[in-house]
C-alpha positions as CSV (number, residue, x, y, z in Angstrom):
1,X,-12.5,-10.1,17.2
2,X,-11.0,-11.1,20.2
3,X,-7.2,-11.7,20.7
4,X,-5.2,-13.1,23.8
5,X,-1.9,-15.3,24.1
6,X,-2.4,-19.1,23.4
7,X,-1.7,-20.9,26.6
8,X,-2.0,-17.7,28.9
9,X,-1.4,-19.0,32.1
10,X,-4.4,-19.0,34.5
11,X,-6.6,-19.1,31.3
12,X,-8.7,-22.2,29.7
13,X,-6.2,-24.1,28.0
14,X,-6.6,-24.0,23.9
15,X,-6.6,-28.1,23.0
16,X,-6.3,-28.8,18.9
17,X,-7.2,-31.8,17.8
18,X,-7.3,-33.4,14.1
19,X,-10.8,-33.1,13.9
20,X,-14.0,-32.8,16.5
21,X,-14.2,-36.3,16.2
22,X,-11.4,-36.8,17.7
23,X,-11.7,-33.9,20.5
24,X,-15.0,-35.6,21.4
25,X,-13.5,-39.1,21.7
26,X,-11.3,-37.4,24.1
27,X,-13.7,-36.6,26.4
28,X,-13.8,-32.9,25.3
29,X,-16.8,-30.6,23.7
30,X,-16.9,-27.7,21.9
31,X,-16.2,-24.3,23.3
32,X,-18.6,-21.7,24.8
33,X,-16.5,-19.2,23.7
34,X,-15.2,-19.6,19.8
35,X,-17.9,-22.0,18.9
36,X,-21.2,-20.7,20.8
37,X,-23.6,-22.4,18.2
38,X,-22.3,-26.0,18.0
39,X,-21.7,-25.3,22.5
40,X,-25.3,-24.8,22.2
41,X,-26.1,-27.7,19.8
42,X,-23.8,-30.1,21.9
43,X,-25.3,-28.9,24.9
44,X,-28.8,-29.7,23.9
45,X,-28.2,-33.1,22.5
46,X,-26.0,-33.9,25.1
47,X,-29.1,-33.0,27.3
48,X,-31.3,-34.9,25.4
49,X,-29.2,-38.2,25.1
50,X,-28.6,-38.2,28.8
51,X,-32.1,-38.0,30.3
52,X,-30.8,-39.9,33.0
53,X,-29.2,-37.1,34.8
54,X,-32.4,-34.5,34.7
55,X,-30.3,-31.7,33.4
56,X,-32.1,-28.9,31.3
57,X,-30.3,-26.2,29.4
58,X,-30.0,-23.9,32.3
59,X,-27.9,-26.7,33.9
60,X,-24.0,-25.2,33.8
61,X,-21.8,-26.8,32.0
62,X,-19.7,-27.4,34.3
63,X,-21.7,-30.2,35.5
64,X,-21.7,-31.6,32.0
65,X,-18.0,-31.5,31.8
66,X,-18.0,-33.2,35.6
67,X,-19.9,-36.1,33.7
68,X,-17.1,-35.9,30.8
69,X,-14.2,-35.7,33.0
70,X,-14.9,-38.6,35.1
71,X,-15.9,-40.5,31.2
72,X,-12.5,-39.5,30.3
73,X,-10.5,-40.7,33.2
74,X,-12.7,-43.7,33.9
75,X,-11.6,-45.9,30.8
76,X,-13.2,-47.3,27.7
77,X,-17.1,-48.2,27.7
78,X,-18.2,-51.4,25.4
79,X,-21.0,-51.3,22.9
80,X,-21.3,-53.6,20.0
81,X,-20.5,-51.9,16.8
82,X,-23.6,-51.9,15.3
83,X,-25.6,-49.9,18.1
84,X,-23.1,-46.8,17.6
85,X,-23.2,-43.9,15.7
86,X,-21.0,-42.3,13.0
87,X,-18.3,-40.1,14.5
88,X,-17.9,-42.7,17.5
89,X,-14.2,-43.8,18.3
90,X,-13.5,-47.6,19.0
91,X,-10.8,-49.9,19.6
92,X,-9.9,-52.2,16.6
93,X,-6.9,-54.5,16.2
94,X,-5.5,-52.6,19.5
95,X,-5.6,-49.3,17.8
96,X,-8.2,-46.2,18.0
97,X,-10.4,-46.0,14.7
98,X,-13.2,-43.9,13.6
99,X,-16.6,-45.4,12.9
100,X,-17.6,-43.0,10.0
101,X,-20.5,-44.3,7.3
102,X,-19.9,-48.0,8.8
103,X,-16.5,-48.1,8.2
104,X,-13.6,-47.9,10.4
105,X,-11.1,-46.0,9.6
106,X,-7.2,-45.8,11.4
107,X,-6.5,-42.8,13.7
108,X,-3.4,-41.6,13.4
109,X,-2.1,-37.9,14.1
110,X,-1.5,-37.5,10.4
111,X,-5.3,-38.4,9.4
112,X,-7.2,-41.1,8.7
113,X,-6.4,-44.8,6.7
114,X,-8.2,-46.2,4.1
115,X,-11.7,-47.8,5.1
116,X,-12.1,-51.0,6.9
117,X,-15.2,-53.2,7.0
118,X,-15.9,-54.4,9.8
119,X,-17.5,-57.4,8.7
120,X,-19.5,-60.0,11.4
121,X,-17.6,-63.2,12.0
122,X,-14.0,-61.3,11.8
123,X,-13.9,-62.1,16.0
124,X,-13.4,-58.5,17.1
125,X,-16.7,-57.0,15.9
126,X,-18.7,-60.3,17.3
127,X,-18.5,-58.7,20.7
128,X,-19.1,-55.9,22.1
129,X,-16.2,-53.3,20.9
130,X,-14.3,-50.9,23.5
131,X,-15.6,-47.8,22.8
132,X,-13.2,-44.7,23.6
133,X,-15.4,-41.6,22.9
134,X,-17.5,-41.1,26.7
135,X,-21.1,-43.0,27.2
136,X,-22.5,-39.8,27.6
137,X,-21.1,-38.1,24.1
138,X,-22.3,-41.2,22.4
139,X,-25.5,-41.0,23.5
140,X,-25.2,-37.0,22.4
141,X,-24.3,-38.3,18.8
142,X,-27.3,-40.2,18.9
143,X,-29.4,-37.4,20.0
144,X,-28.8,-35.9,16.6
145,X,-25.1,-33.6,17.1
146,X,-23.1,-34.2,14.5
147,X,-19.4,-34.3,15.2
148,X,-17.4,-32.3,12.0
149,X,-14.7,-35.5,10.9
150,X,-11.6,-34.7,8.8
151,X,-12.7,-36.9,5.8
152,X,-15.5,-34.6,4.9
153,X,-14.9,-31.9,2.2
């Protein structure tokens, strides 16, 4: 395959993250490059969950990743919990968790904690929830793309 230096400067910057899960939830997608067939999948969910914004396939990505960027610098959307897909990142007792088969789970840069429910009528899922993974990738995971998460085996 294809070899260069990591960080080469005027380059794409490599990012690593503890999972795709957590990449999305930064405002990130997968690459063109190393992972052409989930790029494509993203690409067309993305599309699909997004209608809004009239792009087709042909669209270049860069206007997808104009959408992410200003997602990513523009703060937390809200949602309520139950109207978001698995593989979504939300705010919960003031730190980041994963919504993964309806639990929650703890982000931290070691892995995941142990499940959480989160049960109606514990005052944080009542309302809506601050949702840190962008509208737009949401809406993506909804459209069918399935984010790869660190608990799976």
């Amino acid at each position: 395959g294809r070899h260069r230096p990591v960080m080469a400067p005027g380059q794409y910057t490599e990012l690593f993250f503890l999972d795709e899960a957590t990449a999305l939830s930064a405002g990130h997608r997968p690459c063109a490059e190393c992972r052409r067939e989930d790029f494509n999948r993203f690409k067309a969910a993305w599309i699909a969950g997004n209608p809004e914004y009239g792009f087709t396939m042909k669209t270049p990505i860069g206007q997808i990743d104009e959408v992410l960027h200003a997602e990513r610098t523009g703060g937390p959307h809200e949602e309520p919990i139950d109207a978001l897909p698995d593989g979504t990142f939300v705010v919960f007792q003031n730190t980041p968790h994963l919504l993964y088969k309806g639990l929650l789970r703890k982000w931290s840069p070691e892995g995941y904690g142990d499940p959480v429910v989160p049960t109606m009528g514990s005052g944080e899922t009542d309302r809506p929830m601050r949702v840190l993974t962008p509208a737009s990738t949401v809406n993506a995971i909804r459209a069918g793309y399935c984010p790869q998460v660190g608990l799976e085996k």
